[in-house]
C-alpha positions as CSV (number, residue, x, y, z in Angstrom):
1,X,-18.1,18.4,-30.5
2,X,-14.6,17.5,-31.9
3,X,-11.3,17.8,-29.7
4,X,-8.5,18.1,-30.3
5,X,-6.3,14.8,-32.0
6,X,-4.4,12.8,-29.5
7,X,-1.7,11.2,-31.2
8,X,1.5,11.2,-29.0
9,X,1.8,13.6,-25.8
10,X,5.1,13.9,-24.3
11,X,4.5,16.0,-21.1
12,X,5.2,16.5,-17.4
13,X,2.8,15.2,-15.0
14,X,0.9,15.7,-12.0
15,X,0.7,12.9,-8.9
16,X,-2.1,12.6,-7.2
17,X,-1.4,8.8,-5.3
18,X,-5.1,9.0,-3.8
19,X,-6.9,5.7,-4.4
20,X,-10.7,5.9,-5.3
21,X,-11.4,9.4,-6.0
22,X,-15.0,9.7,-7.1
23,X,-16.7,12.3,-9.4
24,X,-18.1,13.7,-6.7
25,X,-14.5,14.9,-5.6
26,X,-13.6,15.4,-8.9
27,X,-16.1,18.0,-9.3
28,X,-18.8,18.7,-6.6
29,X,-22.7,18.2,-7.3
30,X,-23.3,22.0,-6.8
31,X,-21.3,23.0,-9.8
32,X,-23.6,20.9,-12.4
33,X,-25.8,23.5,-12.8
34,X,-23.6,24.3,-16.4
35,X,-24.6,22.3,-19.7
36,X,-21.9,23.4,-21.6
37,X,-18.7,22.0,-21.3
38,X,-16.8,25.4,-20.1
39,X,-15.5,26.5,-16.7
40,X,-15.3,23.4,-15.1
41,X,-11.9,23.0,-14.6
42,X,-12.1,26.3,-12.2
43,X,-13.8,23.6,-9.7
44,X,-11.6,20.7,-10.2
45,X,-11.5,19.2,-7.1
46,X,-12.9,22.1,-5.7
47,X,-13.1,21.2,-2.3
48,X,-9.7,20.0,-1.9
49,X,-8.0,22.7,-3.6
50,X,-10.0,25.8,-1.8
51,X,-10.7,26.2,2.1
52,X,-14.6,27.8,2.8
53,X,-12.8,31.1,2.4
54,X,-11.6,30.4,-1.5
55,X,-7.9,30.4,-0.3
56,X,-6.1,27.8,-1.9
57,X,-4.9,24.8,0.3
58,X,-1.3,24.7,0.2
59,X,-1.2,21.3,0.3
60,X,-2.8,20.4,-2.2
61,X,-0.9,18.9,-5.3
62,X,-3.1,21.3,-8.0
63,X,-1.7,23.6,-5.8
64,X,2.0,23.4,-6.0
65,X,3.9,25.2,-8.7
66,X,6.5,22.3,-9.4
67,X,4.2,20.0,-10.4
68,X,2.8,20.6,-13.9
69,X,1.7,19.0,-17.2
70,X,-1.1,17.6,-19.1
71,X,-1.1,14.6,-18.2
72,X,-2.8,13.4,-14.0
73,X,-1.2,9.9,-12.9
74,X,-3.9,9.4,-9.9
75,X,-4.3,6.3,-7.4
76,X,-6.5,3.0,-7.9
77,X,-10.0,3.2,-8.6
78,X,-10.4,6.9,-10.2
79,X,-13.8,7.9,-11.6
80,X,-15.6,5.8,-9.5
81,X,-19.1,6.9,-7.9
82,X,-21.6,9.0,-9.8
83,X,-22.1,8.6,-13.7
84,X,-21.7,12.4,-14.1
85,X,-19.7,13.3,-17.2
86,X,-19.2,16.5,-15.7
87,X,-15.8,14.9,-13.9
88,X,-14.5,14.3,-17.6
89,X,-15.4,17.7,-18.6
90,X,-13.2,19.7,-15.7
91,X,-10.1,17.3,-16.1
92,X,-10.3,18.4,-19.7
93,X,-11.4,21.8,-19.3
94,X,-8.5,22.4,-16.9
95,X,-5.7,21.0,-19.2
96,X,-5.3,17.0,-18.9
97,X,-5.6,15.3,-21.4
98,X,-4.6,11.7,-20.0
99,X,-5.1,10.3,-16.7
100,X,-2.9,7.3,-15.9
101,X,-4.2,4.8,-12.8
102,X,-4.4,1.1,-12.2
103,X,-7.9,1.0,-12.1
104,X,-10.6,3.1,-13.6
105,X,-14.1,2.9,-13.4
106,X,-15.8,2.0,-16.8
107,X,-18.6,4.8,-16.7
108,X,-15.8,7.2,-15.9
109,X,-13.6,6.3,-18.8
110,X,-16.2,5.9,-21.3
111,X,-17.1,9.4,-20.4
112,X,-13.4,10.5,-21.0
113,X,-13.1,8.6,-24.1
114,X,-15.4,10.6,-25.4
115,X,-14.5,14.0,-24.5
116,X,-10.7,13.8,-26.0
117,X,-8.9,12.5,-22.6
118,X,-7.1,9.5,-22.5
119,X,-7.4,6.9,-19.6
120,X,-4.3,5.0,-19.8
121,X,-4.4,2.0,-17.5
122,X,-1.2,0.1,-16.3
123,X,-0.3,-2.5,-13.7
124,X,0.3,-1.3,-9.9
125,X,3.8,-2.1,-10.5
126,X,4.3,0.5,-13.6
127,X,2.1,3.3,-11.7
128,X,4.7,3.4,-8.7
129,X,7.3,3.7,-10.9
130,X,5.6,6.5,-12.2
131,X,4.9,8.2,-8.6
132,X,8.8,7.1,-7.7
133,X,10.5,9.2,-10.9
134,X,8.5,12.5,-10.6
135,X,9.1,11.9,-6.4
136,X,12.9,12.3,-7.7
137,X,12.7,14.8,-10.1
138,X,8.5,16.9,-10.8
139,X,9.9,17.7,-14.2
140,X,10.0,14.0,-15.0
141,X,8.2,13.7,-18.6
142,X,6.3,10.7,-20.0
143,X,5.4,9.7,-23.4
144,X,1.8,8.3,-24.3
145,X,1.9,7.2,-27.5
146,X,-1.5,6.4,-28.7
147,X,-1.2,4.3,-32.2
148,X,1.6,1.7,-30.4
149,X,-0.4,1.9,-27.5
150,X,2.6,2.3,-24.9
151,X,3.4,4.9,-22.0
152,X,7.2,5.5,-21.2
153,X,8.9,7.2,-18.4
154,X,11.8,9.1,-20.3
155,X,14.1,9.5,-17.8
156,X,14.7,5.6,-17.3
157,X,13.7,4.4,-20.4
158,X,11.0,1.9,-19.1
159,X,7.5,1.7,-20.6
160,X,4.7,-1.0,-20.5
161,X,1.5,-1.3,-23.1
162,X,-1.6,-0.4,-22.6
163,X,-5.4,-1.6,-24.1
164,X,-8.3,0.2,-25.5
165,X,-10.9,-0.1,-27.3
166,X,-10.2,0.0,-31.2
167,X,-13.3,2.1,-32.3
168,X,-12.7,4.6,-29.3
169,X,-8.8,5.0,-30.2
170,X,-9.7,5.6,-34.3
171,X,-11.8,8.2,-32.5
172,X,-9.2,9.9,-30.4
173,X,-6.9,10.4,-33.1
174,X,-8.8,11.9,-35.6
175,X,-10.3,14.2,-33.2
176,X,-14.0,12.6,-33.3
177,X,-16.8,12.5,-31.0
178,X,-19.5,10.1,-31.7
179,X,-21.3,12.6,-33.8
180,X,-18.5,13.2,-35.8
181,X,-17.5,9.8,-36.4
182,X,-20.8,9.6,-37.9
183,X,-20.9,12.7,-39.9
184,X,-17.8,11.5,-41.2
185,X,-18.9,8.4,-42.3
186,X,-22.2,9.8,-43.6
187,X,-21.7,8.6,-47.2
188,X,-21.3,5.6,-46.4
189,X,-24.3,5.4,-44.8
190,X,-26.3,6.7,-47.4
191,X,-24.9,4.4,-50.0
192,X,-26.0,1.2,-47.0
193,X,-29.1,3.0,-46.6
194,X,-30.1,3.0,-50.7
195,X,-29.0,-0.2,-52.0
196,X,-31.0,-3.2,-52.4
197,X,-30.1,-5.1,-49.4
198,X,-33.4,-4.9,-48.6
């Protein structure tokens, strides 16, 4: 299933300075009952967002209408827990499409890789000075610029590099799952598979 190309995204962003969210807050084991990668992002961290009676919690960042954006700068250690690929699916199907932390866990950020969201990570230095300029000002935008590999905080100018893996990056900015980066290259692999290498 393509997604869409992620090139350079200039947005706003949403704190969340929790360390080691798991998928299992990120979206609860009772809503995996779906196969298709719709609708999740109405249970994004369901059970911090909702009280038992479905009333939002008005504490809750996802909840506050001055913080906005694409992108979800979150604490050390996100993703960990469960392999679920489900967690991926509701961050994307709600709207991120990067998550900035320290730390990630690898099974979560393969599976976000994969789906079109970008897991950006940066030293614990960089990430407070992230939660410090939208403390001062929610409408605070950052730049993640994909092909040099760098995330900037606009407002002051600063910015720090990040890694990925080179296959996974050709992927995210052409728009390619797996299956696509194969159906793209399918010539190719007829040609390998027909000549006399063998």
């Amino acid at each position: 299933m393509a997604y869409d190309k992620f090139t350079v995204l200039t947005s706003s962003a949403v704190p969340m300075p929790i360390e080691n969210v798991d998928t299992d807050q990120i979206i609860p084991a009772r809503f995996l009952k779906a196969t298709e990668r719709k609708g999740f992002g109405d249970n994004l961290f369901r059970d911090w967002r909702y009280n038992n009676d479905d009333t939002p919690k008005q504490d809750f960042v996802l909840n506050n209408p001055i913080y906005e954006g694409k992108i979800l700068v979150a604490g050390k250690n996100f993703g960990s827990g469960s392999s679920r690929e489900h967690a991926a699916w509701a961050l994307y199907d709600y709207g991120f499409r990067c998550v900035v932390s320290s730390f990630f866990a690898d099974i979560f950020k393969g599976n976000a890789l994969n789906i079109g969201i970008l897991p950006v990570t940066v030293s614990a230095g960089f990430l407070e000075k992230i939660f410090t300029a939208i403390e001062a000002d929610p409408k605070t935008a950052l730049e993640v610029n994909l092909a040099e590999q760098k995330i900037i905080i606009l407002a002051t100018g600063e910015a720090e590099s990040f890694a990925i893996n080179g296959y996974k990056k050709h992927n995210m900015m052409n728009g390619f799952d797996d299956i696509d980066y194969l159906q793209n290259i399918k010539e190719e692999i007829a040609t390998f598979a027909t000549s006399s290498l063998y």
